[in-house]
C-alpha positions in Angstrom: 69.4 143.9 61.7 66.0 142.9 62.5 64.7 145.5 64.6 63.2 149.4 64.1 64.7 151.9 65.7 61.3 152.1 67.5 61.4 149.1 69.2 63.0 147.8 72.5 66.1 145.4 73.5 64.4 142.7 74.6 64.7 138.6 74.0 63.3 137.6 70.5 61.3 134.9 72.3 58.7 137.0 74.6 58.9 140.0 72.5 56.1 141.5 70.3 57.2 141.0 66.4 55.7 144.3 65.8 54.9 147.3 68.1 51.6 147.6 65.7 50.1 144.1 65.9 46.6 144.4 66.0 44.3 142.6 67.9 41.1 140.7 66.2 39.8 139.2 69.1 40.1 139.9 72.9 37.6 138.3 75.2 36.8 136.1 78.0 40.7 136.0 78.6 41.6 134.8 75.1 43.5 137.3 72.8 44.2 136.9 69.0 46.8 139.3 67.2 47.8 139.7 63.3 50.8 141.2 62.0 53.4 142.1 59.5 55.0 144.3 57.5 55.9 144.9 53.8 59.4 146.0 52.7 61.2 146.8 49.5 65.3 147.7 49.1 67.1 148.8 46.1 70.5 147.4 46.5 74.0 147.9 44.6 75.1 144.7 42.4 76.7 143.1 45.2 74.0 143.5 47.5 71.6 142.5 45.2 73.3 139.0 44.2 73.6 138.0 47.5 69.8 138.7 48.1 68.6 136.3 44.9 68.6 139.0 42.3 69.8 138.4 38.5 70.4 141.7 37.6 74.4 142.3 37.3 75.3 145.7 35.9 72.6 147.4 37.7 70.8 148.1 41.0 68.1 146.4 42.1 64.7 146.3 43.9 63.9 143.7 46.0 60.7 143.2 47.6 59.5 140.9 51.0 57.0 141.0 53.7 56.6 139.0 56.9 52.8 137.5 58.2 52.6 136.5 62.0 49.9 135.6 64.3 49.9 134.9 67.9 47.3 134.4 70.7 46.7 133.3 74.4 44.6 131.6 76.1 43.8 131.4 79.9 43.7 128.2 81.4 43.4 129.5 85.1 44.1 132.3 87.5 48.3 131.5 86.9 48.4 130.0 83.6 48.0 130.7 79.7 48.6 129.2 76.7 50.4 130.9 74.1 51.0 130.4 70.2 52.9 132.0 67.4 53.1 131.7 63.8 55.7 134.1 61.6 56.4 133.3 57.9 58.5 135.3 55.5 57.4 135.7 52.0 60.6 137.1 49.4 58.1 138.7 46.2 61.0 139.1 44.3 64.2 136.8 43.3 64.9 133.0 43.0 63.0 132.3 46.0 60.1 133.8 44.5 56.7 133.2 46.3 58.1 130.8 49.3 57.1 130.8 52.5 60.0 130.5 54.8 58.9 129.2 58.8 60.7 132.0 61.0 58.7 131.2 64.5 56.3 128.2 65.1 55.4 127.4 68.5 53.2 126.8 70.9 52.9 126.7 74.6 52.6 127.7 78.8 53.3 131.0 80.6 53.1 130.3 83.9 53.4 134.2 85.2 56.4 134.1 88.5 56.8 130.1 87.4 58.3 130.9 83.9 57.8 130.5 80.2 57.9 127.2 78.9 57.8 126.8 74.7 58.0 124.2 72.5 58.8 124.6 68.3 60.8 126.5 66.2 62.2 129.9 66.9 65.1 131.2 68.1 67.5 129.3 70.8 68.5 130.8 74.2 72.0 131.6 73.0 70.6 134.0 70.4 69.4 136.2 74.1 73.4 137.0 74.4 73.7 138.1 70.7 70.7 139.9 70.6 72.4 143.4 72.1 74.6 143.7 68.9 71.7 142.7 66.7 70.5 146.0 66.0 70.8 147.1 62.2 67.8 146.2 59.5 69.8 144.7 57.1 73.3 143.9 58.0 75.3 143.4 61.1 75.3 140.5 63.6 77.5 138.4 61.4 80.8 137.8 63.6 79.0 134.8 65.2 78.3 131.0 64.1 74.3 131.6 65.1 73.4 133.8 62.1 76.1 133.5 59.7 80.3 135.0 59.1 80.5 136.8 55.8 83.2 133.7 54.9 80.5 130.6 55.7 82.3 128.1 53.3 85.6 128.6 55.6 83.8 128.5 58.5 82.8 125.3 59.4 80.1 125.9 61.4 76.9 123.5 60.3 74.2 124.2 63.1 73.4 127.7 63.2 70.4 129.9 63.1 66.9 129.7 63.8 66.6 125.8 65.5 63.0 123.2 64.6 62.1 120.8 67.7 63.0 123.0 70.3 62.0 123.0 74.3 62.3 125.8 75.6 62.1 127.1 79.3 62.5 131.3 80.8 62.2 133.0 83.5 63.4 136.3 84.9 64.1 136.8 88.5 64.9 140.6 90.1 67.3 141.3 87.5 68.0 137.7 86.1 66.5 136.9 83.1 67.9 132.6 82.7 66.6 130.6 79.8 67.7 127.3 78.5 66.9 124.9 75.4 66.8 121.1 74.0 66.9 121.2 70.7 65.6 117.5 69.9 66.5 115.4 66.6 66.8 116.6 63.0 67.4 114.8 60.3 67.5 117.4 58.0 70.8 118.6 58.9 72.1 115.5 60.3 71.6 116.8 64.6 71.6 113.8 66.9 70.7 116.5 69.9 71.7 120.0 71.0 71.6 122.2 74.0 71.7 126.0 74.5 71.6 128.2 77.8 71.6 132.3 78.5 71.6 134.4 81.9 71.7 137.7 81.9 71.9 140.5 84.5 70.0 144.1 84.2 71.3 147.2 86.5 69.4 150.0 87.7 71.6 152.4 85.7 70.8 151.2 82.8 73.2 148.6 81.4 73.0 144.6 80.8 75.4 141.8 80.7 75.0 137.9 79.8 76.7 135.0 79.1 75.5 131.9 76.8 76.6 128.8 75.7 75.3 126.3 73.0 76.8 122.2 72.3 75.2 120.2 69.1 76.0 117.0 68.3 75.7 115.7 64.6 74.2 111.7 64.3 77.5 110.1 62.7 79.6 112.2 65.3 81.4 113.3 62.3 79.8 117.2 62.6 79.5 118.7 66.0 80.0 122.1 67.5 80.7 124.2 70.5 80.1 127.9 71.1 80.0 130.7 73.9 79.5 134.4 74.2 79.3 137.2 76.3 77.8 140.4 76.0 77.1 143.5 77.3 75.2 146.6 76.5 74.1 150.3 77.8 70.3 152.1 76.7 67.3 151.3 75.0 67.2 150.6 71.4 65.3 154.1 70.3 65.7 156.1 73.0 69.1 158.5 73.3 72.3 156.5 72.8 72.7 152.8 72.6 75.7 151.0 73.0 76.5 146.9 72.5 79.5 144.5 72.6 79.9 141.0 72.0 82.2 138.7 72.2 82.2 134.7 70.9 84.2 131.4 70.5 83.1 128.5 68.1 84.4 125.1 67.8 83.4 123.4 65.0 84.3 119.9 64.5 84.5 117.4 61.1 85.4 114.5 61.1 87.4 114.9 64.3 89.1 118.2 63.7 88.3 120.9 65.6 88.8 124.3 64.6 88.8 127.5 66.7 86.7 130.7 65.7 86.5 133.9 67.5 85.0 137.1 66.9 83.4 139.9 68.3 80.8 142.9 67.0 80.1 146.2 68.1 77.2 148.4 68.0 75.7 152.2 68.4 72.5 153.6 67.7 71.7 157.1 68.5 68.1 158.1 68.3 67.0 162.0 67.8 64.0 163.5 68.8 62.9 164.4 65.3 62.6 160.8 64.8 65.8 160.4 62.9 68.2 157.4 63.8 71.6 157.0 63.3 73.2 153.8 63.8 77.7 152.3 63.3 78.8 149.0 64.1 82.0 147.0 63.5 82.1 143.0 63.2 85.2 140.8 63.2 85.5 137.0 63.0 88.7 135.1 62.3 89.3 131.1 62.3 92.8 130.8 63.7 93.7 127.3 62.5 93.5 128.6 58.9 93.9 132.0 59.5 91.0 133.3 57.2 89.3 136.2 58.0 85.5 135.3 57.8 84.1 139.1 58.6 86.1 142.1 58.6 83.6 145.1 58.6 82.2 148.4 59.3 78.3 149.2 58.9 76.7 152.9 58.8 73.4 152.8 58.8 70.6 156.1 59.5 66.9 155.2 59.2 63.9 158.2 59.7 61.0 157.0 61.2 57.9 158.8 59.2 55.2 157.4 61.5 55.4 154.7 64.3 54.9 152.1 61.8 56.3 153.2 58.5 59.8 154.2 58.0 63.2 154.9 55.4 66.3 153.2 56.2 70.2 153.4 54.1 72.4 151.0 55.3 76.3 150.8 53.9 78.8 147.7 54.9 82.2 148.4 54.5 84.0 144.9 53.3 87.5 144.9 54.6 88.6 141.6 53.7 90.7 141.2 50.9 88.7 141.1 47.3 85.8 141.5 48.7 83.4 144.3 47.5 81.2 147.0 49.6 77.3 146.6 49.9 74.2 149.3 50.4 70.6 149.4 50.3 68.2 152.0 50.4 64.7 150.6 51.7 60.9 151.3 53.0 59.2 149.7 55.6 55.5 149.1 56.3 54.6 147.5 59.5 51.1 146.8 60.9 
């Protein structure tokens, strides 16, 4: 959903945004980076409302674009600091010129010691959702972090990208741990939260992880409890790709807990000739009112022109009752 077919599988956190982030200044053991991309979609009517549009009886295009910047500084021999800004701009729709924080941090990489980060990106849990996260404009929606299809049945209040967060990582052979605090917010009522990932990378080629995530609401009247596992075989890009996740949520209001599970599935298979084609299937369901909150298939096939610009069609299949299919056609500019 929010990668190219070009780049790799690897935690949002520590990652590159872009594999074309260039570098302004490099000296003295201080490096400064810019980048970005620009993207437009032309989406069907239901596609199109969701994504801010007004237009009703016809398609639609949409235009975005992301600006980031990150650096690093040495402080010694084992240490450097790091930074990252990301915004995203939407150019068309109701949220027309708004800048919308995606990643604002700062802090220490301290090389064999580990990665410690403090600010607003995403949690450690999000490291065992990643593997199925894999299509540019759909997908990943079976679990409470980035959204069910259904949100207003299901319950869940603290999801997505967290503010105030303390974040530590480290890999060890092939252990990659990492764990967060995610400290007070009024904004959405959080008294505190906590999240924490381990995965484990074979030789041959395939990873597994677990996560788990707790927040608790101020008034106690809103809390929530998740976990996942995952597991997944390739590299994004290169030959085949395969991903499964699995996850439980327990939302609570008011003292009622309710129990949501789901589970998505992913493929990409990546030609030579630079064409990609990628399938998926997402399910969520909350089994104390027995609404389905995603039921879906997603087809997706993206040709990569250059490393840096590239043509994606994406098509969800909506199985739930009512509900309506969704495509896009886009380009993609990154530099």
């Amino acid at each position: 959903m929010k990668k190219t077919l070009l780049a790799l599988a690897v935690p949002a956190l520590l990652a590159a945004s872009a594999a074309n982030a260039a570098t302004v200044y490099e000296k003295d053991g201080q490096k400064f980076d810019v980048y970005g991309r620009a993207q437009v979609n032309l989406y069907n009517d239901v596609a199109s409302g969701v994504n801010g549009s007004s237009a009703e009886d016809h398609s639609t295009f949409d235009g975005s674009a992301r600006l980031g910047v990150k650096g690093s500084t040495a402080i010694n021999d084992s240490w450097k600091a790091l930074g990252r800004a990301e915004w995203k701009v939407t150019g068309e729709g109701s949220e027309n010129g708004t800048f919308d924080a995606r990643h604002i941090y700062a802090g220490f990489d301290g090389g064999q010691v580990g990665t410690f980060l403090f600010g607003r990106t995403d949690t450690a849990y999000y490291d065992v959702l990643a593997v199925t996260d894999v299509f540019n404009e759909w997908g990943s929606a079976a679990n409470s972090t980035w959204g069910y299809r259904d949100t207003a049945a299901a319950g869940a209040d603290f999801t997505g990208r967290q503010d105030g967060q303390a974040i530590y990582r480290n890999t060890f052979g092939g252990f990659t741990g990492s764990v967060t605090y995610v400290s007070a917010r009024k904004a959405n009522d959080l008294d505190y939260g906590y999240t924490a990932s381990l995965s484990y990378a074979f030789d041959f080629g395939a990873t597994v992880g677990v996560g788990s995530q707790k927040f608790n609401s101020e008034d106690g009247l809103k809390d929530q409890k998740d976990w996942a596992v995952s597991a997944s075989y390739g590299v994004v890009g290169k030959d085949l790709y395969l991903a499964a996740m699995y996850n439980e949520s327990k939302p609570e209001t008011a003292g009622i807990e309710q129990s949501i599970k789901g589970y998505e599935l992913a493929a990409v298979y990546s030609l030579a000739n630079n064409w990609g084609f990628l399938g998926g299937y997402n399910y969520a369901k909350n089994h104390d009112t027995d609404v389905e909150l995603t039921n879906e298939y997603l087809l997706g096939a993206q040709y990569n022109f250059t490393s840096n610009f590239y043509a994606y069609s994406e098509y969800l299949f909506d199985q739930r009752d009512d509900a309506k299919n969704e495509w896009t056609l886009a380009l993609q500019y990154n530099f």
